[in-house]
N, C-alpha and C positions, 0 to 999 in steps of 0.2 A: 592369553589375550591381554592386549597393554591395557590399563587402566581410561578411563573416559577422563577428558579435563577439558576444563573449562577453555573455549575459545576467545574467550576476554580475559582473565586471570591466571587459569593454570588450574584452580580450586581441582579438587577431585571429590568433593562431597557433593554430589547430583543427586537431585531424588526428582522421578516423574512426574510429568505434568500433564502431557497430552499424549496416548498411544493410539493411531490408526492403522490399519491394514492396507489401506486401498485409498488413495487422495493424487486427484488429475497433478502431473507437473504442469502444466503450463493451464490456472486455471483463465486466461484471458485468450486462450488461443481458439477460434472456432471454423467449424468444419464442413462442408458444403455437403455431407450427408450423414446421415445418423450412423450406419454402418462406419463411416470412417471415423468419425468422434467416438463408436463406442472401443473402436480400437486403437484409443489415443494412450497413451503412458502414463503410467499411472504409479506412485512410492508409496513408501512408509511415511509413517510420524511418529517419531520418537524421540517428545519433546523434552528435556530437563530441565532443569534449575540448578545452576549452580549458586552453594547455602553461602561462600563469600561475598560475591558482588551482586548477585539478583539476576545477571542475564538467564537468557535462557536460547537453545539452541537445539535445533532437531539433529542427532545424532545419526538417523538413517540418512539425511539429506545426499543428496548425487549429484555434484555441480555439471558432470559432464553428459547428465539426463537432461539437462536446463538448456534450451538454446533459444534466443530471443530473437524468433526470424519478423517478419513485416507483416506475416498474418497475424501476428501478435497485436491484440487491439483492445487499449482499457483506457481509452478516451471519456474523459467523464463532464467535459465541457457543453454537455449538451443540455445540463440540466440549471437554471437558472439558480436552484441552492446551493450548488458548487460553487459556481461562478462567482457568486456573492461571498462565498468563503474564500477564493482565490485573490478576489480585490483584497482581500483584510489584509490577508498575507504581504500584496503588493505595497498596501501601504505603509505598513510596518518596514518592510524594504527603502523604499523612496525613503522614508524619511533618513534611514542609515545613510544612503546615498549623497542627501543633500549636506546632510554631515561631514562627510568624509570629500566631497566635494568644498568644503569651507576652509580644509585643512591642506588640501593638495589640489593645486594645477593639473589640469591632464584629463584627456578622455577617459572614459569610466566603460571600462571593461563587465560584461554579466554573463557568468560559466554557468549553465544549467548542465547539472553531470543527472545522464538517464533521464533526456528533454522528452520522452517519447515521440510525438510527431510536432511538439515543436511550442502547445498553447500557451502553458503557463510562458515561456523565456518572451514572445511576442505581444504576452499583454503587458508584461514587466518593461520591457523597450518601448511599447508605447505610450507608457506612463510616463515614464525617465526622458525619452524625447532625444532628441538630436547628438546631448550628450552620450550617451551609449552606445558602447558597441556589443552584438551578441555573440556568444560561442556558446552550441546545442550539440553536446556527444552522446549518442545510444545507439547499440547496434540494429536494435529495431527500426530506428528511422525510414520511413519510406518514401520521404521526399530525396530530393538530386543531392549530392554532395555538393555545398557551397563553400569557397576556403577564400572569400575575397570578401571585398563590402564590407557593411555596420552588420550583416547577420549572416554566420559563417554558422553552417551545421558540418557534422561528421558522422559517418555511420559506425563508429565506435567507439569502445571503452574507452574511458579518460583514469590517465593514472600519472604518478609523475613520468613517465616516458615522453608521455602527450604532452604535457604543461609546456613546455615552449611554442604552443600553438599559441597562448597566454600572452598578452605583451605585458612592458611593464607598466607603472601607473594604480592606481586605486581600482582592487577586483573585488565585486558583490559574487560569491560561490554559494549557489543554492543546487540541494539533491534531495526530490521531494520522494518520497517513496522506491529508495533506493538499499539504503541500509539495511532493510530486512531480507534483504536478498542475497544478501552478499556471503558466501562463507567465512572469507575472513577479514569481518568489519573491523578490525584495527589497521592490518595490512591498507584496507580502502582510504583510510583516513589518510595515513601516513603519506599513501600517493600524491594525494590533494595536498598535503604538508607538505611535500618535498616541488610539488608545482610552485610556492612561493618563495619567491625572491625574497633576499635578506629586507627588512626596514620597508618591504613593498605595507601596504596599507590595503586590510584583508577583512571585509565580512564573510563568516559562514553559515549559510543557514540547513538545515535537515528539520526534515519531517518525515514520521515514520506512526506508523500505528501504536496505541497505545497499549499497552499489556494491561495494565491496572483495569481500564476500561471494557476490557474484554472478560473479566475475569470478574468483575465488581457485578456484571451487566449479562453474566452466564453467557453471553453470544458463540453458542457451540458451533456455528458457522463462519466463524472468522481464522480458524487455523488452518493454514494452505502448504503445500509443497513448496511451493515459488518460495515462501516465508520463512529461510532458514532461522531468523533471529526473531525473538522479541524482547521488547526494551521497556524499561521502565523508564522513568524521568533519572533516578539516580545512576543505572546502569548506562544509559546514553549519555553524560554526562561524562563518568567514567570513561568511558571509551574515549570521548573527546579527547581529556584530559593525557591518555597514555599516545596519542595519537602527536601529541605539543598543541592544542588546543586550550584557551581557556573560556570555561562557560560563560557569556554574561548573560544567560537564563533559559532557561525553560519553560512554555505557556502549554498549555493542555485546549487548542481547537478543535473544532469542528464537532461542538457540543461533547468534548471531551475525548472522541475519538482516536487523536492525534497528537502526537508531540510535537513539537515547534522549538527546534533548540535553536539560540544565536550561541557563535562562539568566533573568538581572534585568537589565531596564533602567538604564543607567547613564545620566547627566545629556549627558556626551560620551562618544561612543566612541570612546575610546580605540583607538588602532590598525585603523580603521575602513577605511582606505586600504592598510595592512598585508597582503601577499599570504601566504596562509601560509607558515611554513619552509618546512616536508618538503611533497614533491609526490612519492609513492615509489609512486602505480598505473600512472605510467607502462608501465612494464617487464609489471604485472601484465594490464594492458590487450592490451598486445601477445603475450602468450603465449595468451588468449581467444582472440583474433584468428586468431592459427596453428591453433587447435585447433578453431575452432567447427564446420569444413566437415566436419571427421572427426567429431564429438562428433555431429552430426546423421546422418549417413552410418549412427552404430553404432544411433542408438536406429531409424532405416529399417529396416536390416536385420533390428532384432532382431523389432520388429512385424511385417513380411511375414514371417517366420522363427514364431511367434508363432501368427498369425493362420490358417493351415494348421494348427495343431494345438488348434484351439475359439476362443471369442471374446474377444477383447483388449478390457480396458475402458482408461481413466484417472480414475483416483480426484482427484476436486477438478476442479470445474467453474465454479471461480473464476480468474482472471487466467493463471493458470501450464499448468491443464487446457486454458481456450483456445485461447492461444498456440500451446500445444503440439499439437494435434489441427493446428492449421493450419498447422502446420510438416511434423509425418508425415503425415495423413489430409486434404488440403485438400478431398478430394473424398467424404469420406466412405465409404470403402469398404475399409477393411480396421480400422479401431477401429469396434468395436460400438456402445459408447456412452460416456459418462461417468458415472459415480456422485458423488453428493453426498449427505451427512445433510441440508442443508438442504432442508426438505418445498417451501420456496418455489421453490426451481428445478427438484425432479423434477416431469417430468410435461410440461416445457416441454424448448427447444432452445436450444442456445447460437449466438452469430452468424459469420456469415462460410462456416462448414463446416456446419452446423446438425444437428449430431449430438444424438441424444437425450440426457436427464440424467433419471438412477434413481435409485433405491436399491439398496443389495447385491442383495437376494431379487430383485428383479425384471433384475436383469442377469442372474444365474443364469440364472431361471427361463424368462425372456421371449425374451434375447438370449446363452443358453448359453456365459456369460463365467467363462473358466477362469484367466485371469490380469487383475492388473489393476496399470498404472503407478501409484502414488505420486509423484504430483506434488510432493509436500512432505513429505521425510523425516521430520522433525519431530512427521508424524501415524502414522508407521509403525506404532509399537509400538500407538497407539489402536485403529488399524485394525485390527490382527491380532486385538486383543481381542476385537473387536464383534463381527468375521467368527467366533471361538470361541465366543459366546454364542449369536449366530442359529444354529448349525451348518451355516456355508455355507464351501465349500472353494473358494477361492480363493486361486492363488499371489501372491506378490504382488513386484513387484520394483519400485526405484528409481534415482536417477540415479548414484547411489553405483557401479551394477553395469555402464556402459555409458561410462564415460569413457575413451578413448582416451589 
């Protein structure tokens, strides 16, 4: 059997990080009845680290398990704490924009590569205004094919093949949770490099989940199939850099969750072979490690513990809710159900466990759900709100309250 290396480096010093038996591939896809979710596809996870550059990468990963049809639905704009995170983003944008707009004439081109159904690239256009024009490629797309107008979608991958859809002129290139999916995120990058024109005048922007944050913060719920990659700040940079990109930074949003890298194409890159300095999740890796089997043990107990006194839901029925049902409840019988505001997946079932997904009122109503996990802290305070406005009494706890 050939030796493992590294899909960022080459390194062949890997030591484990995350093993699962059984984790949904497609944890956004849902299912019009539990029988069929519960007979959705399901991989491995066989996470590593590689000890040169910090990345890290699921070795069992199956790209040709992965397919991103239109049922695919992880729209998350429906929650007014996102939304508020998405302006941030936007404005940090605009302002590159009005910049690079100071420097060069010409319409102002905006590539969302993996637009899903389109949010983020339409609130960006409509900040940016008349100057702008947009191009939205994902194969999930399930709006009409548009290739004319200020806002051109395509229902496919973008790579340099596609870049001549590109004009030239000053292009803003944002891919917001894309890079961890991708098997081979350098090849990804290069694509997007070989899209620009010589001397064109180029923002990049990527965001991608944070690994430190995941790891710092035990969140045993945040490692997916879909997720072939995770990144740290120096590892993501790295990869930039071998791609011909140069960093000009990386912010840590959405209360830390997330990476935020800006980067321009530089002619050579510079240090491109360069491993980064500091490699310091080591240490942070391995204390995950120590604690995961207890960190799962506490949120077990606390649900069968729970579950004897009325119905346990989990709030968020996206990647984190998944995971998580199928780590406590694989069989479905002691979590009621999941709640989500999005109307597109109540009503439907999620895969692998095939637990229903509601709305608050009807987990009450229907499935007598007296507490319910927060998946993502982040939406806590939102959630408390909504639950104070419908008048529905629901405790509510998070992972905040269950760590060992």
């Amino acid at each position: 059997m050939a030796e493992l290396e590294c899909r960022l480096c080459g390194g062949q010093n890997l030591s484990a990080v995350v093993e699962r038996p059984r984790s949904a591939v497609l944890q956004n896809r849902v299912f019009e009845s539990a029988a069929e979710a519960r007979a959705a596809r399901a991989g491995q996870l066989d996470i590593r680290r590689c000890a040169a550059c910090g990345f890290m990468h699921n070795y069992a990963f199956d790209p040709a398990l992965v397919e991103y049809v239109p049922e695919y639905e992880n729209e998350q704009g429906n929650s007014a704490h996102f939304r508020a995170h998405m302006a941030g983003l936007i404005d940090q944008i605009a302002s590159a924009a009005d910049a690079m707009a100071g420097r060069e004439a010409g319409p102002l081109s905006v590539v969302d590569i993996g637009c899903g159904q389109g949010g983020f690239l339409e609130a960006l256009l409509s900040r940016l205004g008349t100057r702008a024009c947009g191009f939205g490629f994902d194969a999930a797309f399930r709006g009409a094919e548009v290739e004319t107008g200020d806002r051109r979608y395509y229902r496919r991958y973008f790579d340099g093949a596609t870049g001549y859809l590109v004009p030239d002129g000053p292009v803003i290139m944002v891919t917001r949770h894309v890079i961890e999916h991708v098997p081979d995120p350098v090849g990804f990058l290069r694509g997007i490099r070989a899209a620009i024109r010589p001397a064109q005048q180029v923002r990049l922007y990527i965001e991608t989940p944070c690994a430190e944050w995941i790891f710092r913060n035990r969140v045993v719920q945040d490692f997916f199939y879909e997720h072939c990659n995770y990144w740290t700040a120096d590892s993501l940079s790295f990869a930039a850099a071998r791609a011909g990109f140069a960093t000009a930074g990386v912010r840590h949003v959405f209360s830390g969750q997330y990476l935020w890298l800006e980067a321009m194409p530089e002619a050579e890159a510079a240090g491109a072979d360069a491993h980064p300095d500091t490699i310091s999740d080591g240490a942070l890796i391995e204390a995950y490690r120590a604690a995961e089997a207890a960190t799962l043990g506490n949120w077990r107990n606390r649900v069968h513990a729970m579950a004897k006194e009325g119905g346990v839901a989990l709030w968020g029925a996206g990647g984190k809710g998944v995971t998580m049902a199928s780590l406590l409840d694989p069989q479905a019988e002691e979590i009621a159900c999941l709640i989500d505001i999005n109307c597109n997946k109540q009503g439907r079932f999620v895969p692998v466990t095939g637990h229903p997904v509601v709305d608050a009122r009807t987990a009450v109503t229907r499935y007598g759900v007296r507490t319910a996990i927060v998946m993502n802290p982040n939406y806590r305070d939102e959630i408390a709100a909504a639950l104070d406005t419908e008048g529905l009494q629901i405790t509510l706890i998070d992972e905040t309250e269950v760590r060992p």
